[in-house]
DSSP file (Angstrom, degrees, kcal/mol; ACC not computed):
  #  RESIDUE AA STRUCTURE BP1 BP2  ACC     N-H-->O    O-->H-N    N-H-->O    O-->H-N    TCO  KAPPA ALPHA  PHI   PSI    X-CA   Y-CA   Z-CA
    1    1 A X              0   0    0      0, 0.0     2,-0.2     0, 0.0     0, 0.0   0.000 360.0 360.0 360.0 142.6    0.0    0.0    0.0
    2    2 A X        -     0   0    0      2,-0.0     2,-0.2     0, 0.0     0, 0.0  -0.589 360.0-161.1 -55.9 131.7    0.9    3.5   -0.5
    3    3 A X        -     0   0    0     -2,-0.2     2,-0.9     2,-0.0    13,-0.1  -0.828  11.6-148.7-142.8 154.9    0.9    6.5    1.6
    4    4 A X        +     0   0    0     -2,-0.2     2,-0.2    11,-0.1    -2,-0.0  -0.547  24.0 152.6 -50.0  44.5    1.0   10.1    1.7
    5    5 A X        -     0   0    0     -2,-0.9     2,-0.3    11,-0.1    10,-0.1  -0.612  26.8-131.4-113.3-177.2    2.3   12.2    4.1
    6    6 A X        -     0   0    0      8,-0.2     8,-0.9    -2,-0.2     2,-0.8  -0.655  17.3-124.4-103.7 126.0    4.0   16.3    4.1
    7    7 A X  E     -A   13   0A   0     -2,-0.3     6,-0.2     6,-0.2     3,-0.1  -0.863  33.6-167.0 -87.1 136.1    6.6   17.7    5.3
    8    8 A X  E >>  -A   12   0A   0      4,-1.4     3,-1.4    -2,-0.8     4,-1.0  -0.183  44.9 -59.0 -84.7 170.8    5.6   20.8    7.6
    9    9 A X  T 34 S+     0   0    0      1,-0.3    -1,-0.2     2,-0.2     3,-0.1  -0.258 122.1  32.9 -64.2 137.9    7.7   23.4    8.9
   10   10 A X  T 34 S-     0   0    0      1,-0.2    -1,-0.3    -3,-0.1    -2,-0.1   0.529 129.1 -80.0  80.1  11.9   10.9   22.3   11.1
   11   11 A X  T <4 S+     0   0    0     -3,-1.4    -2,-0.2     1,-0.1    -1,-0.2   0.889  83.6 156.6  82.6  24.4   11.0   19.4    9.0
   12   12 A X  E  <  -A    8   0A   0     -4,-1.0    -4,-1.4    -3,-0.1     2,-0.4  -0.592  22.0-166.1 -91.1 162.6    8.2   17.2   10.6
   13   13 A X  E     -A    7   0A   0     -6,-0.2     2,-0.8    -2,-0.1    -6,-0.2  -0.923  13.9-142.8-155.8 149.6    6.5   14.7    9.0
   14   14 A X        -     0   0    0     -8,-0.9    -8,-0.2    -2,-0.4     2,-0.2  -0.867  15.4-142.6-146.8 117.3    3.5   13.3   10.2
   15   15 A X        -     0   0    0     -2,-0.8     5,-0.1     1,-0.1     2,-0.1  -0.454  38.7 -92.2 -95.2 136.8    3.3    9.7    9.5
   16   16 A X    >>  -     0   0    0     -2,-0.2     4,-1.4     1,-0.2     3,-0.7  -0.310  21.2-123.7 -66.9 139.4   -0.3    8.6    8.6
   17   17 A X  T 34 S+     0   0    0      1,-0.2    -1,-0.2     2,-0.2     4,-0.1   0.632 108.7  56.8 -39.8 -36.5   -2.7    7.4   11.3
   18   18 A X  T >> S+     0   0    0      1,-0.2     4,-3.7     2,-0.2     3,-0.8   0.975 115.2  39.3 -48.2 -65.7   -3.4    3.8    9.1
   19   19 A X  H <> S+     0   0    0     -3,-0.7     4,-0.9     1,-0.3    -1,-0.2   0.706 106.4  53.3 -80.5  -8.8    0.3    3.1    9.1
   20   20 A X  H 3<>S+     0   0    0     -4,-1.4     5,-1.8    -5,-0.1    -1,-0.3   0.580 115.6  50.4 -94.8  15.3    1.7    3.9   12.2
   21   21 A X  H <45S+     0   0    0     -3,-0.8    -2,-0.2    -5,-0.3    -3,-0.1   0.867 111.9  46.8 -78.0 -56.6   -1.2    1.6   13.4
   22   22 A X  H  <5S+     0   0    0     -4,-3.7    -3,-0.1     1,-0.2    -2,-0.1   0.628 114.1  41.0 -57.1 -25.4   -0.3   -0.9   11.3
   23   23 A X  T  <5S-     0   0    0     -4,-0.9    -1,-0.2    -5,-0.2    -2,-0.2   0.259 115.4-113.9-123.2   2.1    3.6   -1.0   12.0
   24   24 A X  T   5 +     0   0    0      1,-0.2     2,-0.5    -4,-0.2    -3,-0.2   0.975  58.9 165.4  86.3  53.3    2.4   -0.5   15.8
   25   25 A X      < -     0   0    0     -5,-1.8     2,-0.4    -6,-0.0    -1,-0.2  -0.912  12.3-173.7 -86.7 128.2    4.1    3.1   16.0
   26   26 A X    >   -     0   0    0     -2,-0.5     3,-1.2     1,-0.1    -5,-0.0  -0.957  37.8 -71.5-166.3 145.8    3.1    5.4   19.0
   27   27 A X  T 3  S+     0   0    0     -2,-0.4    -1,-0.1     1,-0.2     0, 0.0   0.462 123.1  18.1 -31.8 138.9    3.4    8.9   20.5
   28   28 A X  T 3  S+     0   0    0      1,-0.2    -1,-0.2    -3,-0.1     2,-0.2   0.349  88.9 148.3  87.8 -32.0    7.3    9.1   21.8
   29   29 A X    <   -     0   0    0     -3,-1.2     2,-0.4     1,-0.1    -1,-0.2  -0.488  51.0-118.2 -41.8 129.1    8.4    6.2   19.7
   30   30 A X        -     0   0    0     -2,-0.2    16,-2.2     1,-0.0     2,-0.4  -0.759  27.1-154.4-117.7 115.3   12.2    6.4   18.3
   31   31 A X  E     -B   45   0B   0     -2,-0.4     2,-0.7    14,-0.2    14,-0.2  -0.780   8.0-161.9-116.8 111.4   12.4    6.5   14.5
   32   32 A X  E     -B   44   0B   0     12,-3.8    12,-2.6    -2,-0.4     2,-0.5  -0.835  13.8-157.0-103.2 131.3   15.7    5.2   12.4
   33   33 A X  E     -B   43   0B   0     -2,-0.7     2,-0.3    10,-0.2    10,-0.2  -0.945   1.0-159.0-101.1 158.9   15.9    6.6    8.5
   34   34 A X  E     -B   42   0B   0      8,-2.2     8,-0.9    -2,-0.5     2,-0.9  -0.979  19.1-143.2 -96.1 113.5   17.7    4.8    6.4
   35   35 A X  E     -B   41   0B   0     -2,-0.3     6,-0.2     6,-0.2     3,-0.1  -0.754  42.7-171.8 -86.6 125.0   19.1    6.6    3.0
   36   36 A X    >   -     0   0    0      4,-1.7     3,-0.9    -2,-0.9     2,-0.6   0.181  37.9 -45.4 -90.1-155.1   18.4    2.9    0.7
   37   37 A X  T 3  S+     0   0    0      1,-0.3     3,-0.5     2,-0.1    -1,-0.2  -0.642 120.1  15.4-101.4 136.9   19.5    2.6   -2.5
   38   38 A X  T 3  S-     0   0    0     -2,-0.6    -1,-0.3     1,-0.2    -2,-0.1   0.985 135.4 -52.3  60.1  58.6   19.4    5.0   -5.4
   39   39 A X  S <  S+     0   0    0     -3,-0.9    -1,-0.2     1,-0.2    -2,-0.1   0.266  96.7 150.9  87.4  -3.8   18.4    7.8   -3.0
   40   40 A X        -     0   0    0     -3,-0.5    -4,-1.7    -5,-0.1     2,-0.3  -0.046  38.4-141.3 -54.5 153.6   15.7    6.0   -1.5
   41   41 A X  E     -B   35   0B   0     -6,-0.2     2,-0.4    -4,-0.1    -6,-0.2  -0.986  16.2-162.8-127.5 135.7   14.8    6.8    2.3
   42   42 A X  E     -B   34   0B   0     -8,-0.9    -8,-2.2    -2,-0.3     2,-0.4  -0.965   3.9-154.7-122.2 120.1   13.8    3.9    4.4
   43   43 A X  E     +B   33   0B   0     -2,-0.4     2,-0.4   -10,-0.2   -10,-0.2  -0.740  17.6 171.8-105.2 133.1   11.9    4.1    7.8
   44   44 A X  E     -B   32   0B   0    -12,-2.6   -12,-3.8    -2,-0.4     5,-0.1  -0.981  36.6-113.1-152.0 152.5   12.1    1.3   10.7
   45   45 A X  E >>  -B   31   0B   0     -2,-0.4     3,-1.9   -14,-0.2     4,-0.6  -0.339  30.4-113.0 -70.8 137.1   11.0    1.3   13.8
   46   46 A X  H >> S+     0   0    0    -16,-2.2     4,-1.7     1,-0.3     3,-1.2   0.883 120.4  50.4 -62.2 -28.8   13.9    1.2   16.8
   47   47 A X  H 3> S+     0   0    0    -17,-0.3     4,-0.9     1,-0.2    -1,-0.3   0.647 107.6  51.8 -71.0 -11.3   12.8   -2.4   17.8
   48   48 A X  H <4 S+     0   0    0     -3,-1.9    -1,-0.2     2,-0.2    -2,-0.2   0.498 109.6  49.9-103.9   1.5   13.2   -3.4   14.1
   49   49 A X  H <X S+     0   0    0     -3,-1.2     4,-3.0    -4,-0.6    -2,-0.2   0.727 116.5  46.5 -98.4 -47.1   17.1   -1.8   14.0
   50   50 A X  H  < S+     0   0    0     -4,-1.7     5,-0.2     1,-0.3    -2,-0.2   0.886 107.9  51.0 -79.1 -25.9   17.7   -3.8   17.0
   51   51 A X  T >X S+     0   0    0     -4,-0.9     4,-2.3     2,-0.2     3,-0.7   0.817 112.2  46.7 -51.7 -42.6   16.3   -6.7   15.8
   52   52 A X  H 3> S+     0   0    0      1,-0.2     4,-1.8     2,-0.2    -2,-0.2   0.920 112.6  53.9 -57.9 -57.7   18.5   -6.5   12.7
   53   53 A X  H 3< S+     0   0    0     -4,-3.0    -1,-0.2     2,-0.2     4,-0.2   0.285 107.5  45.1 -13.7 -32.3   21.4   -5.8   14.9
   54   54 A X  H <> S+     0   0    0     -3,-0.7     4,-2.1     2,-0.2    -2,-0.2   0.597 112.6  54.9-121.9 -35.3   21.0   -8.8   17.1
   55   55 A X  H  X S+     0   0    0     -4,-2.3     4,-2.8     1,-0.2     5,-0.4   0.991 106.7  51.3 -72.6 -52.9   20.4  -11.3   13.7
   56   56 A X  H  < S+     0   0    0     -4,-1.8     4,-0.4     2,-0.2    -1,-0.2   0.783 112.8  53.1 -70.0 -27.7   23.8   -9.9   12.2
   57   57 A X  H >4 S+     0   0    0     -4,-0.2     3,-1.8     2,-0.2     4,-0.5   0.985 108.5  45.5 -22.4 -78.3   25.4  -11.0   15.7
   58   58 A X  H 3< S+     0   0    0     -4,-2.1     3,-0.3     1,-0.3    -2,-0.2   0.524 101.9  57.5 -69.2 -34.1   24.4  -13.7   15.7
   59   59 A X  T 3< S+     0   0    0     -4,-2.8    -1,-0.3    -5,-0.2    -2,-0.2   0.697 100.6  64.5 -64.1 -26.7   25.2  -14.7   12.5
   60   60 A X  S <  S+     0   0    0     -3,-1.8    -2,-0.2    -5,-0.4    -1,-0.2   0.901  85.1 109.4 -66.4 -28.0   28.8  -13.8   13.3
   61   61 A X  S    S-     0   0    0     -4,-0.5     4,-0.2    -3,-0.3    -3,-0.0  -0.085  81.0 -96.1 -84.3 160.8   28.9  -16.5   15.9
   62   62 A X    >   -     0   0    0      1,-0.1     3,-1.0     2,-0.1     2,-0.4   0.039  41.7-102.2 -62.4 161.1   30.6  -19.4   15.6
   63   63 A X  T 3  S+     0   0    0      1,-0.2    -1,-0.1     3,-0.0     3,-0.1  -0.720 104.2  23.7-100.2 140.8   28.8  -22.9   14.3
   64   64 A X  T 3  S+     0   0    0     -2,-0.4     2,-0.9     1,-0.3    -1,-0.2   0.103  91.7 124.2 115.6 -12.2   27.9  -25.5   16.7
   65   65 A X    <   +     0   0    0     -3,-1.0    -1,-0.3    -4,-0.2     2,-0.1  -0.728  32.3 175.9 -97.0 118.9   27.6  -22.9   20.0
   66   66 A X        +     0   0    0     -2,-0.9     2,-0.3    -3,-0.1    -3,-0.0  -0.482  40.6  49.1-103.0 179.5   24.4  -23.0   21.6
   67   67 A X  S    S-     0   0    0     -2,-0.1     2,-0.5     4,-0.0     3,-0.1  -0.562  97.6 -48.5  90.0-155.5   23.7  -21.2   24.5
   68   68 A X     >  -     0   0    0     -2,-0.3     4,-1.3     1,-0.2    -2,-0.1  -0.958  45.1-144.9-131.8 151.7   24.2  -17.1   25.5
   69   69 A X  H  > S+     0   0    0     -2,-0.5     4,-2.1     1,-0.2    -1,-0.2   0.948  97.0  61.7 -74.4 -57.4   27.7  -15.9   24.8
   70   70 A X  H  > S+     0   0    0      2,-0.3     4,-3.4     1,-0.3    -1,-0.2   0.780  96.9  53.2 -80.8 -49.3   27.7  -13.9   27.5
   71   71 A X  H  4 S+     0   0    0      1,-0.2     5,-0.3     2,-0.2    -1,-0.3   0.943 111.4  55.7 -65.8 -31.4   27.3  -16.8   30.4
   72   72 A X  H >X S+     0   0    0     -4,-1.3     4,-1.6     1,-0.2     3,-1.3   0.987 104.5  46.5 -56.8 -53.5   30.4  -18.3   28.5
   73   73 A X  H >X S+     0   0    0     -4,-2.1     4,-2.9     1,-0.4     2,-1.0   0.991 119.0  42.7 -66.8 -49.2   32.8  -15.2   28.8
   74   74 A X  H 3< S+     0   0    0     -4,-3.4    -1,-0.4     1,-0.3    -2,-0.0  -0.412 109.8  57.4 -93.4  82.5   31.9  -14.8   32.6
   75   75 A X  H <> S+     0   0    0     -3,-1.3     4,-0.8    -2,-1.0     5,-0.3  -0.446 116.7  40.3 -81.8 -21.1   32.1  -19.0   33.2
   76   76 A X  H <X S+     0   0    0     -4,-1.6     4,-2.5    -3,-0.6     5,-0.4   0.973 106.4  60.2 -96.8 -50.2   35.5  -18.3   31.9
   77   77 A X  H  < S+     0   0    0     -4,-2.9    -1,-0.2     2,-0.2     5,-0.2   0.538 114.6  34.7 -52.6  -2.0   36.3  -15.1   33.7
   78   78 A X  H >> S+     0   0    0     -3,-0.2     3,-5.7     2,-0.1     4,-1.3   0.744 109.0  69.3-128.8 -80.6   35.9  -16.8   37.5
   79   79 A X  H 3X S+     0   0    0     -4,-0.8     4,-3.9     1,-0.3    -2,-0.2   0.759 116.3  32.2 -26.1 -64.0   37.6  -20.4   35.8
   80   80 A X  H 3X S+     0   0    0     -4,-2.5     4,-1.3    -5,-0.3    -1,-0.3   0.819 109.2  54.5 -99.3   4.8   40.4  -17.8   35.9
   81   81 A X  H <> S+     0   0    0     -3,-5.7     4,-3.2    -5,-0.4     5,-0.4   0.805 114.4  58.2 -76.5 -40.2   40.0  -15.4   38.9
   82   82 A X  H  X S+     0   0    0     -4,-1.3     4,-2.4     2,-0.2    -2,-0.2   0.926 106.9  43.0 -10.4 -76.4   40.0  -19.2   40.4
   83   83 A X  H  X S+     0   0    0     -4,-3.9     4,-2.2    -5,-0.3    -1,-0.2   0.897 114.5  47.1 -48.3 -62.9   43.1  -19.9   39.1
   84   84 A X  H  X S+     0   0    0     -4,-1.3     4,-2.1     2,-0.2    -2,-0.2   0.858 112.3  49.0 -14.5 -71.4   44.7  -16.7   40.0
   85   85 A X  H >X S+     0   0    0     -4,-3.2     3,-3.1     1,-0.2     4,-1.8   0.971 116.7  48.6 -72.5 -77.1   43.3  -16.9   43.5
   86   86 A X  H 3X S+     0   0    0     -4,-2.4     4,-3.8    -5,-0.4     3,-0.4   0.759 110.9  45.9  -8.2 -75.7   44.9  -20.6   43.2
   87   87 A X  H 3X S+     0   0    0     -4,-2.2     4,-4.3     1,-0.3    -1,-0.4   0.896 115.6  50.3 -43.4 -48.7   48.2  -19.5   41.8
   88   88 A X  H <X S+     0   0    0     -3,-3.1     4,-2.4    -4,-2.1    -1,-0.3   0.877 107.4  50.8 -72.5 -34.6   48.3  -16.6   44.7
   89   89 A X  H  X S+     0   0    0     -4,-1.8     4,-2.3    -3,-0.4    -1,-0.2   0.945 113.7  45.9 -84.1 -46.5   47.5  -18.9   47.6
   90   90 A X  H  X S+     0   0    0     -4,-3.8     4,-2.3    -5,-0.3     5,-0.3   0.968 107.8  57.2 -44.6 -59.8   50.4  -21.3   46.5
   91   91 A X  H  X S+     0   0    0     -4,-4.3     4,-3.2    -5,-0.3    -2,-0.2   0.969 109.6  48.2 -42.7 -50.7   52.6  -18.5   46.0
   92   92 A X  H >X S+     0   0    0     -4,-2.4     4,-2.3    -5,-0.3     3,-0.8   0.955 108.8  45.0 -50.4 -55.7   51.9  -17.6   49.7
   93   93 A X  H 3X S+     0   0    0     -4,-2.3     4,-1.7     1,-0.3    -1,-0.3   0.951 111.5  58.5 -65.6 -38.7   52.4  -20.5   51.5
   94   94 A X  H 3X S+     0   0    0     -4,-2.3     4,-1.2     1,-0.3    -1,-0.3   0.817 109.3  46.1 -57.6 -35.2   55.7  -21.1   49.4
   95   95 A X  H << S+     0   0    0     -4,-3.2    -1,-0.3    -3,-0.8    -2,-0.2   0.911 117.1  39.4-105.7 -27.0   56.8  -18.2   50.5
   96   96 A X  H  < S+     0   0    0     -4,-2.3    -2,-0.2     1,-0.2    -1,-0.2   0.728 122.2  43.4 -40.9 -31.2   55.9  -18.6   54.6
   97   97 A X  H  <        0   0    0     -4,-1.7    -2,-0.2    -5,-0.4    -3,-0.2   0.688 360.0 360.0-113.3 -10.7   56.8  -22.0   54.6
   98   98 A X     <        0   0    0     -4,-1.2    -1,-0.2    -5,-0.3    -2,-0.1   0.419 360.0 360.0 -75.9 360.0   60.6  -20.9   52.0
């Protein structure tokens, strides 16, 4: 479908009541343009940037890992304050007991 809308003075635009219904737009909402291709301007919604955002992540990640990325990095960050702690505690008594 088509639609119509103006721009008004300051630059505003006033997106028509049908479509911001339809694409679930409302008062206060955060608006990304996009200049597309051959000069085109493309409007999406900030949940539909982040969405985009979170698929091109996620495509970056490596095949065969399930699971959140994020629980990995900190399972591995206390595996090595652990270690550390480990490493330090040895050191200490080695050096009480040297």
């Amino acid at each position: 479908m088509t639609y119509h809308a103006k721009v008004i003075t300051g630059g505003k635009i006033v997106i028509p009541a049908e479509l911001r219904r339809e694409l679930g737009i409302k008062d206060g909402d955060s608006l990304v343009f996009e200049r597309g291709e051959n000069g085109s301007l493309e409007l999406k919604t900030y949940g539909q940037v982040v969405r985009e955002v979170q698929a091109a992540f996620r495509a970056m990640r490596p095949a065969g890992k399930s699971g959140s990325v994020v629980d990995e990095l900190i399972a591995e960050r206390r595996a090595e304050a652990a270690k550390e702690d480990a490493e330090f505690s040895a050191w200490q008594r080695d050096r009480t007991n040297g």
